[in-house]
N, C-alpha and C positions, 0 to 999 in steps of 0.2 A: 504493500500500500504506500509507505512512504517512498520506497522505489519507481514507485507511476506519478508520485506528486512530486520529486525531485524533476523527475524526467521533462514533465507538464512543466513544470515553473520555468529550468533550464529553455525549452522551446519557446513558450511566453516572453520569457525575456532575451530571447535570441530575436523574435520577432520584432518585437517592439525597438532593438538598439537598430534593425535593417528597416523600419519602416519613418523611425526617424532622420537616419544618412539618407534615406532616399529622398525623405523631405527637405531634408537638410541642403543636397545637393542639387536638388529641383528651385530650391528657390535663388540660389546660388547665380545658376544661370540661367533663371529668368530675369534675375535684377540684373548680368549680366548685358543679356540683350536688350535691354529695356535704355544701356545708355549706349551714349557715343561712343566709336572707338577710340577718339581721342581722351572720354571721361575715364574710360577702363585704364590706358595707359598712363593717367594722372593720377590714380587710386595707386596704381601697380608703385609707381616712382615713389608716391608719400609713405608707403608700405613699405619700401627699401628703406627709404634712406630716414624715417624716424615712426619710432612706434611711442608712442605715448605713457606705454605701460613700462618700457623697459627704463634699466638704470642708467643713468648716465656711464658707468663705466663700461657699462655692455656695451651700449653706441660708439665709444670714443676704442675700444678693441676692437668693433665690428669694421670701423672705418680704417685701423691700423694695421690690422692684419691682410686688409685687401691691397696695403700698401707696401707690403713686404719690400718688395721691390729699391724703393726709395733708401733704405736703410742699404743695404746691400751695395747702392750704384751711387749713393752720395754721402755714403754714413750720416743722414739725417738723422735726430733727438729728438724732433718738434713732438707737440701733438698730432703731425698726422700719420705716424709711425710709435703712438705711446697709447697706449689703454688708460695711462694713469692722470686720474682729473686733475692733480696738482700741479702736473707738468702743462696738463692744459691751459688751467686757470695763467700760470706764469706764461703761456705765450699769446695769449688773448692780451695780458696787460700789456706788455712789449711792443706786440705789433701795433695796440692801439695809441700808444706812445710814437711807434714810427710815420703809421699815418696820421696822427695828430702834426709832427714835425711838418709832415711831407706835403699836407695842405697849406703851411704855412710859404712854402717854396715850390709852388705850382709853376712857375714859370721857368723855374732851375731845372726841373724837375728830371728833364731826358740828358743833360750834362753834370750834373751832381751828384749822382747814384749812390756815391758811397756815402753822402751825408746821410743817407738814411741807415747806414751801418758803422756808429761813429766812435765804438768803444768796445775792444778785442775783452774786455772783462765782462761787462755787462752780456756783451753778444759774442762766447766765444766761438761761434760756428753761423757765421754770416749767411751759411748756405740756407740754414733752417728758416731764416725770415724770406732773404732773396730771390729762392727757387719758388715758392707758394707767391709771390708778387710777380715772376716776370715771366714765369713760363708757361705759362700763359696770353700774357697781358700783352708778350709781342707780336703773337698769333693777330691778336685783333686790330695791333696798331699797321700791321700791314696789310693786313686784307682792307681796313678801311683804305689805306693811302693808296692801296691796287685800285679801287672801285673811282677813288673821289678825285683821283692826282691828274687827269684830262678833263673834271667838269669845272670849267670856270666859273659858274655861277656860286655851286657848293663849294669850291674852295673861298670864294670871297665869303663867305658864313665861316669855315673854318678861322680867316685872318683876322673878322671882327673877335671868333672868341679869345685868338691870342694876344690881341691887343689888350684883353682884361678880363683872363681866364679863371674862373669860378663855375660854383655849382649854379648860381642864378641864371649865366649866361650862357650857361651850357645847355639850357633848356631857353635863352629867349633869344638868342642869336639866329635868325631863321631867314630863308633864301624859298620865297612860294609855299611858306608853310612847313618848311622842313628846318629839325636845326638840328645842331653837332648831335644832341642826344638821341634825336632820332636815324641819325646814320648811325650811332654806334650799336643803339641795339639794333638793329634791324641786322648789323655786319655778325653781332653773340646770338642772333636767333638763327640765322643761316648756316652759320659756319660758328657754331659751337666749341669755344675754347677748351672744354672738355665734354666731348662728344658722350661719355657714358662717368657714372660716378658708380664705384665699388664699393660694396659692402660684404664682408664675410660672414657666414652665416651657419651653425649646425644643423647638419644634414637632420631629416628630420627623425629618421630612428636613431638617433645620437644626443636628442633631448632627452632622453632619460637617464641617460649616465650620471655618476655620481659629478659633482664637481671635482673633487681631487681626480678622477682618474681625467677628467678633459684637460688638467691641469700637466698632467704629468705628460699626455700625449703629445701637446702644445710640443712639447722640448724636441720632440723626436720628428722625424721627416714623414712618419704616417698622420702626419695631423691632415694632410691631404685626404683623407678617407671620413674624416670625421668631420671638415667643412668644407662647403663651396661657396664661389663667391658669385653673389647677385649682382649683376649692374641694372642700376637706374638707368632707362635709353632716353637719354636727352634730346638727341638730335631726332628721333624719331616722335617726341612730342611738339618741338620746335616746327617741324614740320609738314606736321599733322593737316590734311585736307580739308579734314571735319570740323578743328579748332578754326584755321585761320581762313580758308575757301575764300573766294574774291572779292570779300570786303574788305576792305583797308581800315577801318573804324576799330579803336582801342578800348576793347571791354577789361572791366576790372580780373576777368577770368585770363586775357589773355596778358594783363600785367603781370599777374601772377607767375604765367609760365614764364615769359620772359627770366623771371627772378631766379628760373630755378638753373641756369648757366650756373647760378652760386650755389648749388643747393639748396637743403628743404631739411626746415627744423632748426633746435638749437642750436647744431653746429654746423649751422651754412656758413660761407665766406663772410670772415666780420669786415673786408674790402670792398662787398657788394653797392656800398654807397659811392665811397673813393676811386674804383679801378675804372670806371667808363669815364668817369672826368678827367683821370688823369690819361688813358687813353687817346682823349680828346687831346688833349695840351701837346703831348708827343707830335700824334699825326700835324696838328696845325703849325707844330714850330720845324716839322720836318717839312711841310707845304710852302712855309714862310721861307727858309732856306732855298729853296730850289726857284722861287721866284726871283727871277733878274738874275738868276748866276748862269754859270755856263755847265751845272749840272743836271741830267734829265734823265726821266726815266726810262726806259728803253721793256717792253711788256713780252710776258712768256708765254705758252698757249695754254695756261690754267692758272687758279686760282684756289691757294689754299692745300691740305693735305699733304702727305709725304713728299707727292714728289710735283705735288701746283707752283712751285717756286721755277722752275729751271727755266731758265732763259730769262728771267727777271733778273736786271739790271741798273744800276746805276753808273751812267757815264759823263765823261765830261765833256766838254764843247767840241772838245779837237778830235775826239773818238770816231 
């Protein structure tokens, strides 16, 4: 008897955990289909790259481990190769420091480089601030000067902003409606200074592990079986048909994406304010140079990526 009512219950409740995943997963992808492709890939990306529940040191490992790399090919220390919040907290303060300097010398900005690296104790590894500032930041300053360096019109919007470069006039310096800010994101929405963002992440039968043994595996080269790394696809929301289609009109949703060239979450780029203006200043004071000299650009048959550069040139009058 209790051998038929084990049996019976065990069934019952096999039933009911299959009749819930099937509801479960039914509604799943009906709220799936129910939005945009570009909603789903916007869900997918905030889901990478920050979960609400989780701990700040989980996020700040999640991010560093996907950056393995970085430690290896530059001996980086920063935050975005350290799991540990303290180290984080000290290089938010630092760099906020740097760019605090670095607004104040906006017009120095593309000849003075090292002033924003100005003391070997404070800053013993220059690389950690430098490489997160410009490895990027020169992607965009040349693909603008590729798109803009033959449009007369937009370059004179560019020379009004270097005459008296700021955040104001980065947005009110405009040539038919267009100004410096809206070439620059439109150059980070196209051409994505970091095309995907990493996060490392345990596999999902490796969430039940105890902590010490993920800890001890970490040490070893089988940590690869135990996590994989997620990219947020940026350029593919950037992109997106459904988001942007042939309106040209700036909804606060597609502001949004714009922003996420910096990430999404606590620990997006704390530069996301500073790097398009100062972008801005570069391109314009490289535009300002090339006017009236006898230096010019000479154009490749692409723009952008590994190998968009070749045949791009800089030459001088007698060339």
């Amino acid at each position: 008897m209790s051998q038929n009512f084990a049996n019976s219950f065990a069934i019952l409740l096999f039933s009911f955990i299959a009749a819930f995943l099937f509801w479960w997963i039914f509604q799943q992808k009906r709220e799936s289909c129910s939005k945009a492709p570009h909603a789903m890939l916007l869900d997918e990306i905030h889901d990478i790259l920050y979960s609400p529940n989780t701990s700040e040191r989980v996020l700040l490992t999640q991010r560093a481990d996907a950056n393995k790399r970085l430690t290896s090919a530059f001996h980086l220390t920063n935050t975005f190769v350290s799991g540990d919040p303290d180290v984080h907290r000290k290089f938010v303060r630092h760099a906020r420091q740097l760019l605090k300097d670095a607004h104040k010398n906006l017009t120095e900005l593309n000849t003075h480089l090292r002033r924003l690296v100005p003391d070997e104790d404070e800053f013993p590894n220059p690389l950690d601030f430098v490489i997160p500032a410009w490895e990027t930041l020169w992607r965009v300053v040349a693909i603008v000067v590729a798109h803009v360096h033959h449009d007369a019109e937009i370059r004179c919007v560019f020379k009004d902003f270097a005459s008296s470069p700021g955040e104001v006039t980065f947005r009110e310096c405009r040539s038919e409606g267009v100004s410096v800010k809206d070439v620059t994101d439109e150059a980070m929405r196209v051409y994505p200074p970091s095309k995907h963002i990493g996060r490392a992440a345990l596999r999902p039968w490796a969430r039940f592990l105890p902590e010490s043994i993920l800890r001890l595996v970490k040490l070893t080269p089988f940590d690869r079986f135990l996590y994989h790394t997620m990219k947020a696809d940026i350029v593919a929301i950037e992109k997106s048909p459904s988001l942007w289609g042939p309106e040209s009109n700036l909804t606060p949703e597609k502001e949004h994406v714009l922003k996420l060239v910096f990430g999404y979450g606590p620990h997006r780029c704390i530069g996301e304010s500073w790097a398009p203006v100062a972008s801005g200043v570069i391109v314009s004071t490289i535009l300002e140079c090339l006017d009236g000299s006898e230096w010019r650009i000479t154009e490749g048959l692409g723009i952008g990526g590994r190998d968009g550069w070749d045949g791009w040139r800089v030459v001088g009058g007698l060339e």
